[in-house]
C-alpha positions, 0 to 999 in steps of 0.5 A: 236161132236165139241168142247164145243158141248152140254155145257152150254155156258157163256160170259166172263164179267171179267177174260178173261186173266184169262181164256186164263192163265188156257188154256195156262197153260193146264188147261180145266176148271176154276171157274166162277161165274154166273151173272144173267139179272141185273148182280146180282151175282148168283152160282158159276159154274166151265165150261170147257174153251170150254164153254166160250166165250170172249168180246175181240179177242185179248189180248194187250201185249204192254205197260204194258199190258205184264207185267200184263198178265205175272202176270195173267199167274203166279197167275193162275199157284200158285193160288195167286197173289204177293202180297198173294191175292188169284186169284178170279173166273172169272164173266160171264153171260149167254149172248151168243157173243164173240169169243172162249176163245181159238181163243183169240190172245195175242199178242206176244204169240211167246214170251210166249211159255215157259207157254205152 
């Protein structure tokens, strides 16, 4: 059996970094909530990374791209974001395309080994 074989699989709408911060920090799960055919929020749901799929292959770091996934990575490691905001569950939908969050590049990721 592969990875994420069997599992209800979902499209990332919002959270990509998000989902990539909880697999770079070693986590396997994280919260989602479900938004149905005419994006009306739905249950909220907690599926393995495995299951997730992603609009984007890659997550830019230039510019401030790699100050905002530095804050992403942090926030999802304490929980909340600097400013006391709690770090909301990640939106997906049921539309299957996408790469695998975990074939998802950050660029620069040499420079961030130090969250794995």
């Amino acid at each position: 059996m592969t990875s994420g074989e069997g599992l209800e699989r979902y499209r990332i709408v919002d959270g990509v970094r998000r989902a990539k911060a909880h697999l770079v920090l070693g986590r396997r799960e994280i919260k989602a909530l479900v938004l149905d055919e005419n994006d009306i929020p739905g249950e909220v749901v907690t599926p393995p990374i495995d299951a997730l799929f992603s609009p984007k292959e890659v997550i830019e770091t230039s510019g401030s791209g790699y100050s905002r996934w530095r804050k992403i990575v942090r926030a999802v490691e304490v929980g909340y974001f600097s400013n006391g905001e709690s770090v909301p569950p990640i939106k997906v939908n049921r539309k299957l395309f996408g790469t695998p969050v975990a074939e998802v590049i950050v660029e620069g990721e040499d420079e961030l080994e130090r969250f794995r």
